[in-house]
KELUMTOR-573825 format. One record per residue (C-alpha): residue number from 1; residue in three letters; chain; x, y, z. Coordinates in pm, 1 decimal. Example, Ala and Ser with C-alpha at 12.3 -4.5 7.8 and 13.67 -1.06 7.14 Angstrom:
<sites>
+-----+-----+----+----------+----------+----------+
|   i |  aa | ch |     east |    north |       up |
+-----+-----+----+----------+----------+----------+
|   1 | ALA |  A |   1230.0 |   -450.0 |    780.0 |
|   2 | SER |  A |   1367.0 |   -106.0 |    714.0 |
+-----+-----+----+----------+----------+----------+
</sites>
This chain:
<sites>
+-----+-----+----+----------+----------+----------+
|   i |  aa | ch |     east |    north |       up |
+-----+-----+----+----------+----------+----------+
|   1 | UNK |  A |  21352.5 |  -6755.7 |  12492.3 |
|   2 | UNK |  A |  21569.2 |  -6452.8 |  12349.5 |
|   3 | UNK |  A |  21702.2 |  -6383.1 |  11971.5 |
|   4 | UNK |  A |  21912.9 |  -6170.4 |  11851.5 |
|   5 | UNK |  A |  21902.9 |  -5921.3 |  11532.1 |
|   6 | UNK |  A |  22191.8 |  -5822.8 |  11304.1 |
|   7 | UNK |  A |  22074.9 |  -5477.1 |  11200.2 |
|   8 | UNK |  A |  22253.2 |  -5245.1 |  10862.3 |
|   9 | UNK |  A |  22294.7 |  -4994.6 |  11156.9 |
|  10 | UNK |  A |  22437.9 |  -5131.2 |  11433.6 |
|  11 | UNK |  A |  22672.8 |  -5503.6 |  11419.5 |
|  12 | UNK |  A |  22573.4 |  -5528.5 |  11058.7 |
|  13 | UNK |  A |  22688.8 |  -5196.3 |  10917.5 |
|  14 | UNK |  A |  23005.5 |  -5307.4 |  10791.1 |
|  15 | UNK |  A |  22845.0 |  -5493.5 |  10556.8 |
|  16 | UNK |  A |  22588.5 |  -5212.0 |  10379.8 |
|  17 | UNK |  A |  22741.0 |  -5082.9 |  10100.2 |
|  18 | UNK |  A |  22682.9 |  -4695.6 |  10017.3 |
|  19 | UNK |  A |  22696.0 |  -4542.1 |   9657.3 |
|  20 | UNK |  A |  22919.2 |  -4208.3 |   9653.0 |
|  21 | UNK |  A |  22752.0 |  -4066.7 |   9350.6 |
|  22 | UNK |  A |  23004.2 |  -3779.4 |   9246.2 |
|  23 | UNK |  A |  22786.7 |  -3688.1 |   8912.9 |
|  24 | UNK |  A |  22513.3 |  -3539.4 |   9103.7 |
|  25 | UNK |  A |  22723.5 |  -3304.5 |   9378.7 |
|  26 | UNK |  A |  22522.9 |  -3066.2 |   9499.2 |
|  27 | UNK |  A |  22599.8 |  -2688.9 |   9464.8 |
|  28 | UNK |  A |  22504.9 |  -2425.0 |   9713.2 |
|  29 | UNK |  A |  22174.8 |  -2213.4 |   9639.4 |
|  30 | UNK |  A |  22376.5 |  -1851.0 |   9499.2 |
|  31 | UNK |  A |  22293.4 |  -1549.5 |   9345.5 |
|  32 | UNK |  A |  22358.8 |  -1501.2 |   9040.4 |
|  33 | UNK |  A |  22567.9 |  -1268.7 |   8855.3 |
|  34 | UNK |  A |  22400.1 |   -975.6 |   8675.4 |
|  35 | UNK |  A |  22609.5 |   -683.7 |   8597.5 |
|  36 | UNK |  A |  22737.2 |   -790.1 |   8292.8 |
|  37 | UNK |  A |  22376.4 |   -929.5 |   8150.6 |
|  38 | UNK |  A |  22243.7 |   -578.0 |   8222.3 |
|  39 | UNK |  A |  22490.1 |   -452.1 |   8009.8 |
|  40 | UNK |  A |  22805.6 |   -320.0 |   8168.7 |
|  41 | UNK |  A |  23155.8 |   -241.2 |   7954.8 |
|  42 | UNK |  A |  23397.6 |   -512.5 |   8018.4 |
|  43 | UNK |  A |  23753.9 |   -487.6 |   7936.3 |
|  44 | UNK |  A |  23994.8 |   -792.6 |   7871.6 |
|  45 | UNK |  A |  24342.2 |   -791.6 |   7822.4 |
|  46 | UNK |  A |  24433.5 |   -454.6 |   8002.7 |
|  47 | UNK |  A |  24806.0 |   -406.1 |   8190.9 |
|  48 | UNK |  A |  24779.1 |    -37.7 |   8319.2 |
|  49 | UNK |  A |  24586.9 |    168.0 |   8416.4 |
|  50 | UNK |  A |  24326.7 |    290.5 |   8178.3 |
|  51 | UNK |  A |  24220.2 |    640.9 |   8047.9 |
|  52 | UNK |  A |  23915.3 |    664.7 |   7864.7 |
|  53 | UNK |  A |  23830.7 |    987.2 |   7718.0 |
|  54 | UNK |  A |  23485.4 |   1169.5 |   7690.0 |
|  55 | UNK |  A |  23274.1 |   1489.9 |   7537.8 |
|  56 | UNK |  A |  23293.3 |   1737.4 |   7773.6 |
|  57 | UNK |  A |  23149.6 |   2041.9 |   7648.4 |
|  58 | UNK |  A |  23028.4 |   2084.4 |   7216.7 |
|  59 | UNK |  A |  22990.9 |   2418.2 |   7003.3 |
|  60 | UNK |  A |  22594.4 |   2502.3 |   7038.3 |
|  61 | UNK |  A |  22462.0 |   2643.9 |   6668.8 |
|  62 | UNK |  A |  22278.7 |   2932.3 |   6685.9 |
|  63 | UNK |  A |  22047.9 |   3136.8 |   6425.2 |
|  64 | UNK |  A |  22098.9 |   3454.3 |   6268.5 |
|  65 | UNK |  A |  22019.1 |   3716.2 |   6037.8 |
|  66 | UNK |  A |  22146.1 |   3770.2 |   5701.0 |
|  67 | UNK |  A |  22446.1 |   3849.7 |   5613.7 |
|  68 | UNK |  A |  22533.2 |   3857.2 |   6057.0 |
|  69 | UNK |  A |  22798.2 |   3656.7 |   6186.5 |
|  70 | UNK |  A |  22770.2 |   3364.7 |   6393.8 |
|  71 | UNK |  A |  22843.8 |   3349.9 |   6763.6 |
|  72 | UNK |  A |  23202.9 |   3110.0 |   6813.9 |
|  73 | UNK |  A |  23194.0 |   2805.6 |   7044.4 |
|  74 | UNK |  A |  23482.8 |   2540.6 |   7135.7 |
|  75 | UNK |  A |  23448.8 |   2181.4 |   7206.1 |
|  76 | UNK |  A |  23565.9 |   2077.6 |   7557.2 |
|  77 | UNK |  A |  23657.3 |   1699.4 |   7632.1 |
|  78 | UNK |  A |  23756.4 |   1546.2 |   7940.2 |
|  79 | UNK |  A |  23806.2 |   1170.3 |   8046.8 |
|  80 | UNK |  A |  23741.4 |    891.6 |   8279.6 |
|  81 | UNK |  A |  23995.1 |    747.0 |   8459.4 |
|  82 | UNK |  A |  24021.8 |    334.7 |   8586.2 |
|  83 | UNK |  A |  24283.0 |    185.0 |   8816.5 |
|  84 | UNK |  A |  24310.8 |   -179.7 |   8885.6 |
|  85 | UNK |  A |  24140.1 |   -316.7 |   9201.2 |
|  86 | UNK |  A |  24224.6 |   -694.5 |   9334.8 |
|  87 | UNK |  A |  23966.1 |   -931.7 |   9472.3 |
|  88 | UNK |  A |  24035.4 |  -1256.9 |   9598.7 |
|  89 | UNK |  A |  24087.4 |  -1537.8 |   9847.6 |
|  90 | UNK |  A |  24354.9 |  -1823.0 |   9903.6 |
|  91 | UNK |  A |  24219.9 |  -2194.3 |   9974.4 |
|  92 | UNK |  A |  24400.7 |  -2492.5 |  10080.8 |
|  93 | UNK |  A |  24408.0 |  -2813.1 |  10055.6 |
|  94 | UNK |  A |  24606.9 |  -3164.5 |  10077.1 |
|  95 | UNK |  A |  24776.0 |  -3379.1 |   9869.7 |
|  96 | UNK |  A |  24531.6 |  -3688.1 |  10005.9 |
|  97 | UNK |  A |  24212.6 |  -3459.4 |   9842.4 |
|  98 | UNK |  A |  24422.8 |  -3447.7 |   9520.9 |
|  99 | UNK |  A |  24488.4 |  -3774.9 |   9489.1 |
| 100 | UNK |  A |  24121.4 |  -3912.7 |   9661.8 |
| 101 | UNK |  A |  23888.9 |  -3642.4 |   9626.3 |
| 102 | UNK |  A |  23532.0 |  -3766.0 |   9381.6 |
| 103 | UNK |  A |  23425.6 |  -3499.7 |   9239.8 |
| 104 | UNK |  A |  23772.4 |  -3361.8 |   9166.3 |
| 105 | UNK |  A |  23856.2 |  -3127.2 |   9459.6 |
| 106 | UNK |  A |  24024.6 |  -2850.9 |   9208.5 |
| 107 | UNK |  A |  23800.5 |  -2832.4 |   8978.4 |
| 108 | UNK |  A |  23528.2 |  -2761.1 |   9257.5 |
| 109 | UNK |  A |  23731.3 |  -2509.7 |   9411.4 |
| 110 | UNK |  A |  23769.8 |  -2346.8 |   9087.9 |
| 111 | UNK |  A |  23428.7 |  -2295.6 |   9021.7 |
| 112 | UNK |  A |  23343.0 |  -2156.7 |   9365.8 |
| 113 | UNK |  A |  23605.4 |  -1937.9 |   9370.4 |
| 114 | UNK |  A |  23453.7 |  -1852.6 |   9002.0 |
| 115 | UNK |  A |  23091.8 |  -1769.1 |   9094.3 |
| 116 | UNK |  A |  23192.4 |  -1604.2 |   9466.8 |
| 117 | UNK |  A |  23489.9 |  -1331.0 |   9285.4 |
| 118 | UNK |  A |  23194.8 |  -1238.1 |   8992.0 |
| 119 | UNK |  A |  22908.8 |  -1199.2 |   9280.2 |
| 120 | UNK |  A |  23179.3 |  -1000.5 |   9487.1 |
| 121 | UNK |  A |  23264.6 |   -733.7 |   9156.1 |
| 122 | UNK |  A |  22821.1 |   -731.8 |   9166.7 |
| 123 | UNK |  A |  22857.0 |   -582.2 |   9491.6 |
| 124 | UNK |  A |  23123.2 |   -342.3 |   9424.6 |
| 125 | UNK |  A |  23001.9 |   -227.3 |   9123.5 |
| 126 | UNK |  A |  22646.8 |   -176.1 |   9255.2 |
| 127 | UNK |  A |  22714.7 |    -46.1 |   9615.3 |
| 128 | UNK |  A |  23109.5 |    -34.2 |   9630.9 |
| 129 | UNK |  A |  23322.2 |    205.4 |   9885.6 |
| 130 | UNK |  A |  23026.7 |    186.5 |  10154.0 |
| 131 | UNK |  A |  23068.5 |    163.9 |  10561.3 |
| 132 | UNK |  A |  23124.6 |   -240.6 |  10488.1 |
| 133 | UNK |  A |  23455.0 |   -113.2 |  10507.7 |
| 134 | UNK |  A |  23581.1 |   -156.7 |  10181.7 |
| 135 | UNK |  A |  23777.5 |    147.8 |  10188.9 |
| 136 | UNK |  A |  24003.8 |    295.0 |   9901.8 |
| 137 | UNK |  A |  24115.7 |    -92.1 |   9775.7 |
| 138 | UNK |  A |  23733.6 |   -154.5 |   9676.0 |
| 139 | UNK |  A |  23563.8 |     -6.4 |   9370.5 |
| 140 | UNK |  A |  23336.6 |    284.1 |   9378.1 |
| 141 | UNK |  A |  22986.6 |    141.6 |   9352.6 |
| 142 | UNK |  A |  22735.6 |    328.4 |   9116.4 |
| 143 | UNK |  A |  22480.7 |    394.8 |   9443.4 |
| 144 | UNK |  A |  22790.1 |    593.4 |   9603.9 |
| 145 | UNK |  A |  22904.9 |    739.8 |   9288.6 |
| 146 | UNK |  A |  22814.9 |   1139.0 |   9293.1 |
| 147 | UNK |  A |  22604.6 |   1275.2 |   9111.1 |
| 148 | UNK |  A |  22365.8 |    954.7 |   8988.7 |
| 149 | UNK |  A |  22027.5 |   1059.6 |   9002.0 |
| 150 | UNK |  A |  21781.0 |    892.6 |   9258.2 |
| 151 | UNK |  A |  21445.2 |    837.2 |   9332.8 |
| 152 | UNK |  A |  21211.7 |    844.7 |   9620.0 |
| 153 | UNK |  A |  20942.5 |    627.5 |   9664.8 |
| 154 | UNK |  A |  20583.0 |    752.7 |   9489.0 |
| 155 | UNK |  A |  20242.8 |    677.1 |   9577.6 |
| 156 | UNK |  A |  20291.2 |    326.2 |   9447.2 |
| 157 | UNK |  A |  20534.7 |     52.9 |   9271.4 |
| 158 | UNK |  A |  20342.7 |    188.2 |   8903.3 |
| 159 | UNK |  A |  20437.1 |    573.8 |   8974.3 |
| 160 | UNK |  A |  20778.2 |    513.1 |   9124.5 |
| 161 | UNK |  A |  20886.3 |    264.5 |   8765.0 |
| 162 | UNK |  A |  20710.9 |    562.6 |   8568.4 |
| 163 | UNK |  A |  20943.7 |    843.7 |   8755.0 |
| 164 | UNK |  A |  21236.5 |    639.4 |   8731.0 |
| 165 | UNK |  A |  21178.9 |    591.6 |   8344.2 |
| 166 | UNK |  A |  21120.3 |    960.6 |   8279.0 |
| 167 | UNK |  A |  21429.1 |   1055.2 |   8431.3 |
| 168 | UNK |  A |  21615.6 |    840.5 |   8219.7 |
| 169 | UNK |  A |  21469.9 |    986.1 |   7926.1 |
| 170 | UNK |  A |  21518.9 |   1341.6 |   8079.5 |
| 171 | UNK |  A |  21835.2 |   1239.3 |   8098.9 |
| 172 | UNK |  A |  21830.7 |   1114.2 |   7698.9 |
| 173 | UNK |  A |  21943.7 |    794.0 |   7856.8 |
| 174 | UNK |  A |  21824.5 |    528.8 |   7591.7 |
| 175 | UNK |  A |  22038.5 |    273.4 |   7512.3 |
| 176 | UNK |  A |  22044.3 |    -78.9 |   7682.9 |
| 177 | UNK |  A |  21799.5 |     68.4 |   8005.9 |
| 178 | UNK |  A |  21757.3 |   -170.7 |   8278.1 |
| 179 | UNK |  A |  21667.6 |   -228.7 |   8630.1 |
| 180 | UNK |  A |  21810.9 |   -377.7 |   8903.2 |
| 181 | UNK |  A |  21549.1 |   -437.7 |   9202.1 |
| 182 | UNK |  A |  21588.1 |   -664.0 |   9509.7 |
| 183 | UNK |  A |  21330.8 |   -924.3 |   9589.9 |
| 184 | UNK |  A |  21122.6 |   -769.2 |   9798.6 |
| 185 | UNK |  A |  21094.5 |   -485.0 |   9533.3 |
| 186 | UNK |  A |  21000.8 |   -793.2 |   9279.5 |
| 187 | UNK |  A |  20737.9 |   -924.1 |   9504.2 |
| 188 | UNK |  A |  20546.6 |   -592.2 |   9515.7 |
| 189 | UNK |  A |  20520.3 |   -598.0 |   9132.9 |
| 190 | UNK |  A |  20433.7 |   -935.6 |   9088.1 |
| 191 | UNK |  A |  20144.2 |   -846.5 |   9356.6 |
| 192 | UNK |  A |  20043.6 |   -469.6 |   9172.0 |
| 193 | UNK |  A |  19698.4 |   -492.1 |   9064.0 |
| 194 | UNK |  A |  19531.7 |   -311.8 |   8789.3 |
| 195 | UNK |  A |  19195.6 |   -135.7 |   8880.1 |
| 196 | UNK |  A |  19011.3 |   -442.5 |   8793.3 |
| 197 | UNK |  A |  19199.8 |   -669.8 |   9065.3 |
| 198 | UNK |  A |  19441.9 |   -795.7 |   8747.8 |
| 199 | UNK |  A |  19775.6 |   -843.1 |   8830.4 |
| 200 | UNK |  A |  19983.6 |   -596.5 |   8602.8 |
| 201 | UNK |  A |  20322.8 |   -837.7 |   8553.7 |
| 202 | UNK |  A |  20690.3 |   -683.7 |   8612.5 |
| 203 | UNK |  A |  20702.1 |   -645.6 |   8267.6 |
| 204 | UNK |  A |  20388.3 |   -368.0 |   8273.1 |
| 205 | UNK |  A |  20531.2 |   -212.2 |   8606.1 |
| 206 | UNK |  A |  20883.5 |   -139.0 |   8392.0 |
| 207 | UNK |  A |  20781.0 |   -109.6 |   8085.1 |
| 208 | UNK |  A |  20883.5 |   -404.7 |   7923.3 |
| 209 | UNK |  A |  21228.0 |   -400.8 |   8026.0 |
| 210 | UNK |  A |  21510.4 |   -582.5 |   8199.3 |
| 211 | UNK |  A |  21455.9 |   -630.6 |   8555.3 |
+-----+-----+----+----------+----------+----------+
</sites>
């Protein structure tokens, strides 16, 4: 005695209907961008290159006697100068994905095109110029700019934060501070303890600010 069994995935999968449910596409897992939320200049609109002056050197006061004549000083001023870099890519794709495509195949495109050019200015304008091979058509990254002041790793997460901070007020570098840390640099303050065995939180590691 034998039967036979129409199954949805073999003879019978013809007739299984499957729901293509565009609304909920799924986006790739990305960093995100944080330049600009830790406070970076950005500037719309421009055509040319762009010259940017600065304070170079001021007149220092000075105190004197009676009736003595003060010592002369000059101001000195200098400038920063910005040239247009390009970053991009080129896509493709057919006139059948125009016309068939669910979710809309441009507008998809667009947006990862979007999130991939502001993650690759990040890179450049954290750790641009370097052996990647980026070479003169990438930006000049602020960890290969000369001159930015560094620190080593202290005795621990807590000391390191604390050097950091007093160089930047050394440096009378007050406005907007933040930091930028990688993960792994994260996980160690989320683990800090205090001498009780209490975790100390990012925010007591940097002193209440941005990480």
């Amino acid at each position: 005695l034998e039967t036979r069994t129409i199954v949805s995935s073999g003879s019978g999968a013809d007739l299984v209907p499957v729901d293509h449910r565009p609304e909920l596409y799924i986006s790739a897992l990305a960093a995100q961008s944080i330049t600009r939320a830790m406070g970076a200049t950005v500037l719309t609109g421009l055509t040319g290159n762009v010259d940017i002056p600065k304070e170079g050197g001021s007149p220092q006061p000075g105190w004197k006697a009676e009736n003595t004549d003060f010592d002369s000083g000059d101001a000195s001023f200098a400038s920063v100068g910005l040239a247009p870099k390009h970053c991009g890519t080129i896509t493709e794709w057919s006139r059948n994905m125009v016309q068939q495509s669910s979710p809309e195949i441009e507008g998809l495109l667009r947006n990862m095109l979007a999130r991939n050019i502001a993650l690759a200015v990040d890179r450049a304008a954290i750790n641009g110029a370097t052996t990647r091979g980026g070479g003169p058509a990438e930006p000049l990254g602020i960890l290969n700019t000369a001159g930015i002041q560094t620190q080593a790793y202290a005795t621990s997460l807590l000391d390191t934060a604390a050097e950091m901070i007093a160089k930047a007020d050394i440096a009378n570098v007050a406005a907007r501070r933040s930091f930028l840390t990688t993960p792994g640099v994260r996980k160690l303050a989320l683990k800090a303890l205090d001498p009780q065995g209490r975790p100390l939180g990012v925010e007591t590691i940097f002193h209440k600010e941005a990480v």
